[in-house]
Backbone as ProteinMPNN parsed JSONL, in Angstrom:
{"seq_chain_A": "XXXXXXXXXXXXXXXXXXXXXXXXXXXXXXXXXXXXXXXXXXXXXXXXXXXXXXXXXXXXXXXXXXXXXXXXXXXXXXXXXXXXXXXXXXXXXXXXXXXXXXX", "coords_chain_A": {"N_chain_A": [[20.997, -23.138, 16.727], [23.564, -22.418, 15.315], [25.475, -24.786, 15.373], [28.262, -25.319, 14.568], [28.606, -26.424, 11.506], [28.547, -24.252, 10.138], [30.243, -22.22, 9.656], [31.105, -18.581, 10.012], [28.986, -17.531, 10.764], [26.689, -16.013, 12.503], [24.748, -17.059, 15.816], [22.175, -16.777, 14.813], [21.981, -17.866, 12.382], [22.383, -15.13, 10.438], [24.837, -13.779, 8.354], [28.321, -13.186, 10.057], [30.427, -10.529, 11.435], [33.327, -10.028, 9.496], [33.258, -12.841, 8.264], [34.17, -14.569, 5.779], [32.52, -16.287, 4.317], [31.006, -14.6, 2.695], [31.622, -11.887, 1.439], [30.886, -9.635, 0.34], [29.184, -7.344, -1.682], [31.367, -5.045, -3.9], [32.735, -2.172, -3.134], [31.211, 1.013, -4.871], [29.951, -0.972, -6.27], [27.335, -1.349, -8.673], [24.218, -2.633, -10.524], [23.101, -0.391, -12.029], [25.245, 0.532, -12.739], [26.714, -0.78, -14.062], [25.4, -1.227, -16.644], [25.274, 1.409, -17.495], [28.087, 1.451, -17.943], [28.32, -1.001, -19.699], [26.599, 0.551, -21.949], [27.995, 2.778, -22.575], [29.82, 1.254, -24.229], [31.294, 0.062, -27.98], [30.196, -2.11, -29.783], [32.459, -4.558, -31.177], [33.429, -4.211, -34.65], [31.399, -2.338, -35.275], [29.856, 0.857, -35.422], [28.595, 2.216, -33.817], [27.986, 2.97, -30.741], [25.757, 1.248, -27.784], [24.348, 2.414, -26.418], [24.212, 4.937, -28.42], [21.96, 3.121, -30.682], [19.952, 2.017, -28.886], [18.694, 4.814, -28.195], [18.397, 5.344, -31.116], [16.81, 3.347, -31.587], [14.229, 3.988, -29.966], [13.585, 6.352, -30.464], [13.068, 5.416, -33.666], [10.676, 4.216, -32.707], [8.83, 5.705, -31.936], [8.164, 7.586, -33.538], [8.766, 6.314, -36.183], [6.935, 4.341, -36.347], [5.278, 5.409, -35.582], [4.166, 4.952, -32.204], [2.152, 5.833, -29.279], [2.542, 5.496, -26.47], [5.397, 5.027, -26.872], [5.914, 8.025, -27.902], [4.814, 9.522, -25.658], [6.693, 8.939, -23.473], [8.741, 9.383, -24.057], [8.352, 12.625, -24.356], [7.904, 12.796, -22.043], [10.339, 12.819, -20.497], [11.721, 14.657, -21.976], [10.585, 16.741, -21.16], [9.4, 17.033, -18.578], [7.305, 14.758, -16.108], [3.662, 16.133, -16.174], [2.328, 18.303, -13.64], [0.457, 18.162, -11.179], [-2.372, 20.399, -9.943], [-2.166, 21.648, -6.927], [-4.937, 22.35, -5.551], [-7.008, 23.138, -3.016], [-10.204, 23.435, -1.73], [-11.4, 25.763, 0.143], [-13.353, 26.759, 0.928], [-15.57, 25.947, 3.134], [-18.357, 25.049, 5.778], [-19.645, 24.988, 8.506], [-21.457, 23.016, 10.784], [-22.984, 23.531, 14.026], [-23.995, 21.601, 16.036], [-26.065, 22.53, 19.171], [-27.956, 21.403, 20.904], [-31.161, 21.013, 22.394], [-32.022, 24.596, 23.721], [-31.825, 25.854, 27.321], [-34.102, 26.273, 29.454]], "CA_chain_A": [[21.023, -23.059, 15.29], [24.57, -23.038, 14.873], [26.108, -26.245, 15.742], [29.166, -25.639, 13.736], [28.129, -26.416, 10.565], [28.287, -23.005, 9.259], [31.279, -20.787, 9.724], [31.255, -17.474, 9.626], [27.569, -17.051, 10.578], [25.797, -16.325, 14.073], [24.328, -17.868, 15.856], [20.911, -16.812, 14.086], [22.324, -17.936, 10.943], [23.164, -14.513, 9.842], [26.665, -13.909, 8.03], [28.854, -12.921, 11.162], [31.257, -9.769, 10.905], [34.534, -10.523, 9.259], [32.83, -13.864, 7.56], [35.212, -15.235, 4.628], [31.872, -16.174, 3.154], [30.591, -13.73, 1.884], [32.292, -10.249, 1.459], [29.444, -8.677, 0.193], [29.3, -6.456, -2.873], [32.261, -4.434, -3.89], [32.206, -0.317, -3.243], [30.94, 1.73, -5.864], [29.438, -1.506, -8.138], [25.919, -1.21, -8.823], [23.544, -3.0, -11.626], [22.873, 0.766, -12.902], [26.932, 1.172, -13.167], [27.639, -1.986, -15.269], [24.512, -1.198, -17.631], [25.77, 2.23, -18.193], [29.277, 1.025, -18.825], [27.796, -1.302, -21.324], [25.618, 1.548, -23.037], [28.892, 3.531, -23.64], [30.978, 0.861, -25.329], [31.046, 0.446, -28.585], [30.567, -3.364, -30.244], [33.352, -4.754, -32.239], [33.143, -4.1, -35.515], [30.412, -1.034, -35.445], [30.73, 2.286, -35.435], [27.72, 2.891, -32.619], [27.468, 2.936, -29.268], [24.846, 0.804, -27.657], [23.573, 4.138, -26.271], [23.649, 5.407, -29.662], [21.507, 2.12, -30.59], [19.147, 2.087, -28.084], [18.615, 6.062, -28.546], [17.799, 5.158, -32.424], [15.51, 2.615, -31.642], [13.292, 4.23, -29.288], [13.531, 7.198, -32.059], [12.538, 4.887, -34.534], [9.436, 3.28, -32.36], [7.989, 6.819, -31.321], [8.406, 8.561, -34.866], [8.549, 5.487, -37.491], [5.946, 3.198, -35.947], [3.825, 6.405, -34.449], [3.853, 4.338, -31.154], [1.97, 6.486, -28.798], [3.792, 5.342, -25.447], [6.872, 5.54, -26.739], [6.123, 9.532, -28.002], [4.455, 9.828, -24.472], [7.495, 8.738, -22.922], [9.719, 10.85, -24.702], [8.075, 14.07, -23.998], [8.078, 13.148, -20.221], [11.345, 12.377, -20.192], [11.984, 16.151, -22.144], [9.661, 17.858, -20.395], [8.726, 16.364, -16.949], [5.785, 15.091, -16.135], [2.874, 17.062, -15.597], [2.379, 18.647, -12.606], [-1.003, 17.901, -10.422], [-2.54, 21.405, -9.301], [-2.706, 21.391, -5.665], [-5.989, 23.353, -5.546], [-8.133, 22.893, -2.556], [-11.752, 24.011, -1.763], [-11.595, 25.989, 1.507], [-14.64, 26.992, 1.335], [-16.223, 25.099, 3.881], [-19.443, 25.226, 6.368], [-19.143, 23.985, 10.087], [-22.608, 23.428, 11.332], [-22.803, 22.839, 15.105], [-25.92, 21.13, 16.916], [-26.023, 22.942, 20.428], [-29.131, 20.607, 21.419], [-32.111, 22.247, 22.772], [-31.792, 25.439, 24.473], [-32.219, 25.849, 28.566], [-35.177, 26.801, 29.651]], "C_chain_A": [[22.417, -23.25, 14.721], [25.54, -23.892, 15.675], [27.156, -26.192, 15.391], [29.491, -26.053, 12.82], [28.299, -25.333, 9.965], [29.234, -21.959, 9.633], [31.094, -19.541, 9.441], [30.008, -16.914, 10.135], [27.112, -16.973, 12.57], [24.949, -17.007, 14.639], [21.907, -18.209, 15.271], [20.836, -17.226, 12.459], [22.624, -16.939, 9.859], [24.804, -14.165, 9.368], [27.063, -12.419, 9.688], [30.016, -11.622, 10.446], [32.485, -10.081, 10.836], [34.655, -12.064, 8.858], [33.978, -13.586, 6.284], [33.997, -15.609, 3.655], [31.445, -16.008, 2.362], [31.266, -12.403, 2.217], [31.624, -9.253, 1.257], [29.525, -7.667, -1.115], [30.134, -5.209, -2.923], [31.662, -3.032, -4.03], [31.831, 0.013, -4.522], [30.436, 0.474, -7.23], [28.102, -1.847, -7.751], [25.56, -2.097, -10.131], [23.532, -1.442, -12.664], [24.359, 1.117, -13.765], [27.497, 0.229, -14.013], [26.643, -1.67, -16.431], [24.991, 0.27, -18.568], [27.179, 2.164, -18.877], [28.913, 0.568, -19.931], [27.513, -0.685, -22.341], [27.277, 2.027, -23.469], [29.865, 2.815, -24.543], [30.793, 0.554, -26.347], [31.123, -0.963, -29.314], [31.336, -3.635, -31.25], [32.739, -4.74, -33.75], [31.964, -2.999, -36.271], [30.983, 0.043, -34.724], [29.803, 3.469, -34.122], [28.134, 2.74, -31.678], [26.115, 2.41, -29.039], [24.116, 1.864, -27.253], [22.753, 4.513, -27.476], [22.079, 4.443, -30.463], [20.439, 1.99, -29.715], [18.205, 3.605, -28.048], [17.951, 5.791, -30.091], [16.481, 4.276, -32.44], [14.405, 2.727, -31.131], [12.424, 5.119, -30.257], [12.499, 6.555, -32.8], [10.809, 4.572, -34.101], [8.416, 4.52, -32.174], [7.826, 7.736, -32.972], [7.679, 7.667, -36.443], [6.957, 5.247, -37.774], [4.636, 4.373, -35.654], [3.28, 5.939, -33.264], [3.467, 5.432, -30.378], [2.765, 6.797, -27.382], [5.082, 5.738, -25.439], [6.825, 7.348, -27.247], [5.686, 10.354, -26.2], [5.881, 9.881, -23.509], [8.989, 9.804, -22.964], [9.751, 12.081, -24.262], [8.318, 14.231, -22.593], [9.342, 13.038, -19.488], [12.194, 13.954, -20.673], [11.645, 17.173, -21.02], [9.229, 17.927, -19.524], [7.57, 15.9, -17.515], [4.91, 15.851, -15.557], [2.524, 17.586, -13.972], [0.962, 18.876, -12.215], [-0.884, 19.581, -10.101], [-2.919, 21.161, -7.781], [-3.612, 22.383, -5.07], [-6.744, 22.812, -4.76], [-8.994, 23.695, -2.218], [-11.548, 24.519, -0.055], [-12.553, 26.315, 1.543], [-16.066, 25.902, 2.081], [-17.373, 25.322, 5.141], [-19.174, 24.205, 7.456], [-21.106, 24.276, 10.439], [-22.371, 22.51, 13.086], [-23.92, 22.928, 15.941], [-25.808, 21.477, 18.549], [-26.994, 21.776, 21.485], [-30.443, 21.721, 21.505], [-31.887, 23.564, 24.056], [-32.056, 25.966, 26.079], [-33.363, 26.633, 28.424], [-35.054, 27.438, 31.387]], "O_chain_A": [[22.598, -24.056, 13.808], [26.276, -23.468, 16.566], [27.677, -27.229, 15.803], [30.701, -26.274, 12.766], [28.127, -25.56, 8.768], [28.834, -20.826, 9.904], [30.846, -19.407, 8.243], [29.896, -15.702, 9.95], [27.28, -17.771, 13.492], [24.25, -17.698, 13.899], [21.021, -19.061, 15.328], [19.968, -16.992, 11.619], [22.984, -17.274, 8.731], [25.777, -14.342, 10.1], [26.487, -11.412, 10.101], [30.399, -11.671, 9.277], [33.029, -10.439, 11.88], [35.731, -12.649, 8.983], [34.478, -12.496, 6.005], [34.124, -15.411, 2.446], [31.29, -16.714, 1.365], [31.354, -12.014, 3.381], [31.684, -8.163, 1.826], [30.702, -7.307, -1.117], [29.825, -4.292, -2.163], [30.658, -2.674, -4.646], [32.163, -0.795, -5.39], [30.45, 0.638, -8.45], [27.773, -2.48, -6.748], [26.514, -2.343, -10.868], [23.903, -1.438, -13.838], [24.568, 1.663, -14.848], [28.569, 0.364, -14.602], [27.22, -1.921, -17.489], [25.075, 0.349, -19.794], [27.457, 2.624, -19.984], [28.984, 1.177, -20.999], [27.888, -0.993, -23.472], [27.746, 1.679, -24.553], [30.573, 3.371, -25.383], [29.562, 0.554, -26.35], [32.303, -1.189, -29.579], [31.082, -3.069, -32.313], [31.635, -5.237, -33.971], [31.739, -2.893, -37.477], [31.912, 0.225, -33.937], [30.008, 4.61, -33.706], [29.138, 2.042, -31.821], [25.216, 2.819, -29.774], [23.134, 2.164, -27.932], [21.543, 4.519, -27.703], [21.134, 5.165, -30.779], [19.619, 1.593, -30.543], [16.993, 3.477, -27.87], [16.77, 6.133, -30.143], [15.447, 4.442, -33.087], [13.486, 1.972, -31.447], [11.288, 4.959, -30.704], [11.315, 6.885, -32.74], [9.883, 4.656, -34.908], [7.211, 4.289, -32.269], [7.033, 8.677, -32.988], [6.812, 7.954, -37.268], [6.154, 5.585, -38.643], [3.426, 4.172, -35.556], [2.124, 6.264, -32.996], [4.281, 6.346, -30.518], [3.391, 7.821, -27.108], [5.75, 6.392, -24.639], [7.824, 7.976, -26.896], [6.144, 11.398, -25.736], [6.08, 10.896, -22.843], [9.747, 10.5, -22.289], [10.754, 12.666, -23.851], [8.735, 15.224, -21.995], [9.491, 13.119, -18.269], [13.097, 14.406, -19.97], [12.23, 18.013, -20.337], [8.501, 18.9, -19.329], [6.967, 16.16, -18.556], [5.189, 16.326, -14.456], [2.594, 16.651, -13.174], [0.285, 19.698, -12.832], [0.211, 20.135, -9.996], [-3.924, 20.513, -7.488], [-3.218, 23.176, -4.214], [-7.414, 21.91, -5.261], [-8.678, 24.876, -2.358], [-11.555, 23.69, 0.855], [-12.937, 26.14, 2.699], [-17.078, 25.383, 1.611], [-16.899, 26.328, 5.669], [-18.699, 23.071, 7.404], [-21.771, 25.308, 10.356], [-21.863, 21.414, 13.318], [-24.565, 23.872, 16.397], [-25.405, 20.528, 19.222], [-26.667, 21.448, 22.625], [-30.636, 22.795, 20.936], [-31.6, 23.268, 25.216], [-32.851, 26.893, 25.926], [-33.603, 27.457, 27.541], [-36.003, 28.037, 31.893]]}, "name": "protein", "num_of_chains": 1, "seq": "XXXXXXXXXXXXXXXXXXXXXXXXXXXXXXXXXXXXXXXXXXXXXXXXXXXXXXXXXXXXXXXXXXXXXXXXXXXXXXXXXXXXXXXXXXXXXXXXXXXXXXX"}
């Protein structure tokens, strides 16, 4: 598979350790960690936070609109969601067929 064609890689075509090609995704950066950066900054010329902004508009959709989802969402996001009872039935009956009895 690799012929030499492909630096850095084994010979299964995976990237090889200490590859130049790929380095691989820097410590500590995540999709969740650039989205929350985003949320807290604050767009030129306004006085919100996209947070703030995003926070108003959900507001708005669960309150204004009377969207049910979005008040559903809300509450479960306050309040957990509900919690299943884990209630089972022990009351249970074993019947066991011996056959017929020696004679």
């Amino acid at each position: 598979m690799n012929n030499g064609k492909h630096k850095g890689r084994t010979a299964l075509g995976k990237f090889a350790l200490g590859n130049k090609i790929s380095k691989g995704r820097p410590p500590g950066w995540t999709l969740t960690s650039m989205i929350r950066e985003k949320l807290e900054s604050v767009p030129a010329g306004e006085k919100q936070s996209y947070a703030d902004k995003l926070v108003q508009s959900v507001m708005d959709k669960a309150l204004v609109e009377r969207d049910h989802h979005s008040q559903k969402m809300i509450m479960n996001y306050i309040d957990g969601m509900p919690k299943e009872k884990g209630e089972v039935d022990l009351n249970v009956k074993f019947v066991v067929d011996l056959g017929k009895p020696k004679e």
